[in-house]
C-alpha positions in Angstrom: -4.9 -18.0 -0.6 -4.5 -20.1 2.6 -6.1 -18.1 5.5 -5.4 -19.5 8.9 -8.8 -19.2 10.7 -7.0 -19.3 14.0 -5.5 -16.0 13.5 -7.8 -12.8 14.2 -7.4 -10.1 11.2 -5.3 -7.4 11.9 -6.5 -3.8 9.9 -3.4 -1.7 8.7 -3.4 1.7 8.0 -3.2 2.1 3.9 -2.6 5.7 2.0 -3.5 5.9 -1.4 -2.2 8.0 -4.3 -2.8 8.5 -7.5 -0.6 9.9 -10.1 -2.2 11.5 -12.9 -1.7 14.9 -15.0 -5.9 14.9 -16.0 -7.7 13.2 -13.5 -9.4 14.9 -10.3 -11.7 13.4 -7.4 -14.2 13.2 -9.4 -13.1 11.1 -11.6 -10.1 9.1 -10.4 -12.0 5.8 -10.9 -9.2 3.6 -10.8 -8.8 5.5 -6.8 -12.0 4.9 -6.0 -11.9 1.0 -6.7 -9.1 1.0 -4.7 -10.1 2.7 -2.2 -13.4 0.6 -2.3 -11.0 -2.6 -1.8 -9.2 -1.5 0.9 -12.3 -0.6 2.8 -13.8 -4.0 2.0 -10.9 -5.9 3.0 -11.6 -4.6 6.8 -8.1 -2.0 6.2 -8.3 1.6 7.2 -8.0 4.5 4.4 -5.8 6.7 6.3 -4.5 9.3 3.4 -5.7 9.5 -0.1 -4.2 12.5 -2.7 -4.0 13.2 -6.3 -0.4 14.3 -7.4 0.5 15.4 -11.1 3.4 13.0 -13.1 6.2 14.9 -11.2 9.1 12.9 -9.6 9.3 15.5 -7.2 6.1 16.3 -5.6 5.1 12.2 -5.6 8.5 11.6 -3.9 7.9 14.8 -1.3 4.4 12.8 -0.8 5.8 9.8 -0.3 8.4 10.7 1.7 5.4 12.7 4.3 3.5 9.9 4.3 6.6 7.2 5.1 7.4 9.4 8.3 3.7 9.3 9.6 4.0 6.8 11.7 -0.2 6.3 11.0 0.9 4.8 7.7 1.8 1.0 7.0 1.2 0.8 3.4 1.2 3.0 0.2 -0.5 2.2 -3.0 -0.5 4.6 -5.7 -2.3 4.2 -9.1 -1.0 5.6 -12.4 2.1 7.2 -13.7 4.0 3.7 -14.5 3.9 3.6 -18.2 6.7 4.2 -20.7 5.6 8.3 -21.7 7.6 11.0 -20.8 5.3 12.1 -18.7 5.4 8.4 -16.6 7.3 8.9 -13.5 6.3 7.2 -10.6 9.3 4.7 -10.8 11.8 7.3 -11.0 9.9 8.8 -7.8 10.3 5.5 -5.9 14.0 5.3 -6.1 14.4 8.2 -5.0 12.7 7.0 -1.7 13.4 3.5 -1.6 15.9 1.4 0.6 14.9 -2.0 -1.1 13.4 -3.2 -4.1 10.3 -6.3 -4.0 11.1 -7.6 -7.6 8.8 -10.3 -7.4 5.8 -7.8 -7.2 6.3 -6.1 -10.3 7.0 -9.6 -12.1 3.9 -11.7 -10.5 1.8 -8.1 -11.5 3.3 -8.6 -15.4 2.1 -12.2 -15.2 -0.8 -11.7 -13.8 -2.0 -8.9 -16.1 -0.4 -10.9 -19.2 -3.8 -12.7 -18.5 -6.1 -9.9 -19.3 -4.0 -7.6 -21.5 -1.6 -10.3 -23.2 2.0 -8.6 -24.3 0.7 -5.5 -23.6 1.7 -6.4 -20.2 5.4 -5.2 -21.0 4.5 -1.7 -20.7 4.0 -1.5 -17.3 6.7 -0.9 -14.9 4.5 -1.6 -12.0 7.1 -2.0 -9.0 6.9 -2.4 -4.9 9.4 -0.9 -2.7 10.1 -0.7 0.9 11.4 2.3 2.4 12.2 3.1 6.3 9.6 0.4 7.4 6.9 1.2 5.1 5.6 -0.6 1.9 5.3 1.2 -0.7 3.3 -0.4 -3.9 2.6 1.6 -7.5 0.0 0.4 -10.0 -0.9 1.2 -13.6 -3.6 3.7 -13.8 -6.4 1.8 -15.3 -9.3 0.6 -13.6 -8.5 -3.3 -14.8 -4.7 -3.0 -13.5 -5.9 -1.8 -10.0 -8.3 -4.7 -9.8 -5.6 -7.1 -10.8 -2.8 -5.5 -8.7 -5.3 -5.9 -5.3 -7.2 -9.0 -6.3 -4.2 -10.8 -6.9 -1.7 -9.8 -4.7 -2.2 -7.2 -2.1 -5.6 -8.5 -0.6 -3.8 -11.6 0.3 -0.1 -10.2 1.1 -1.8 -7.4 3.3 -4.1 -10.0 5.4 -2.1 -11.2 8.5 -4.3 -14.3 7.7 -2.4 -15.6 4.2 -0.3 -18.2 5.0 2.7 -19.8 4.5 3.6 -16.0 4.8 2.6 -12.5 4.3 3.9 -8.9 3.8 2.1 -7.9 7.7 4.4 -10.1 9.2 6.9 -8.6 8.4 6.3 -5.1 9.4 7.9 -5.0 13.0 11.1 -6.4 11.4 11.3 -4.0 8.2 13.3 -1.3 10.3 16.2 -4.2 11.8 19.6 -3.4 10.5 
């Protein structure tokens, strides 16, 4: 990561999801981490929610949270595997205007290091959708850490250069 010290840090306003048929606040670990990164990296928590695997309610979420105009970013945690019962994808195209397919393929490589082939179970994806980002994560506590340490912390700092996803924001609404 290339930070250009000449340019002052600019916070965005992050809401965080996870998607999960067993896990509450108490223990949504893999949310807390995140939420613990976000923090550290000088961004502002603005939602957080548990929603069960259902392609409804996570895209009714999603959809609440893109028109609150207090929200930049979404990342949600869990619900990107292969089971039945895996459906934050399916919930993202429902709300989505464009795909980022170089997300989900830098996450696969970058977990490939950690988790070898296993990577290929993970349909970890980014999306944009009527000028907000919107960014879905396996569940577990390592694919969070990879998913933030290697890409979001620098693509969400104003800072990163050549270029970042921050940027960008004012422009994501042109037509």
């Amino acid at each position: 990561m290339a930070i250009d010290t000449d340019r002052t840090f600019k916070p965005i306003n992050i809401a965080l999801l996870t998607v999960s048929d067993t896990r509450g606040p108490e223990d949504d670990t893999s949310g807390d981490i995140l939420a613990q990164r976000i923090k550290d990296a000088g961004h502002k928590l603005a939602a957080r929610a548990i929603e069960k695997d259902d392609a409804a309610r996570i895209a009714s979420r999603l959809n609440n949270w893109i028109d609150d105009q207090g929200i930049d970013a979404i990342v949600s945690t869990g619900g990107t595997g292969l089971t039945g019962r895996d459906v934050t994808p399916e919930a993202l195209d429902r709300v989505k205007e464009k795909d980022i397919p170089g997300f989900g393929e830098l996450f696969r490589w970058l977990s490939y290091k950690s988790i070898g082939t296993s990577t290929v179970q993970s349909r970890a994806m980014a999306v944009v959708s009527r000028g907000t980002y919107i960014f879905a994560l396996p569940g577990s506590n390592g694919a969070v850490k990879d998913g933030w340490d290697g890409i979001l912390a620098e693509q969400l700092d104003n800072r990163n250069r050549p270029c970042n996803f921050v940027e960008l924001m004012p422009r994501l609404r042109e037509v």
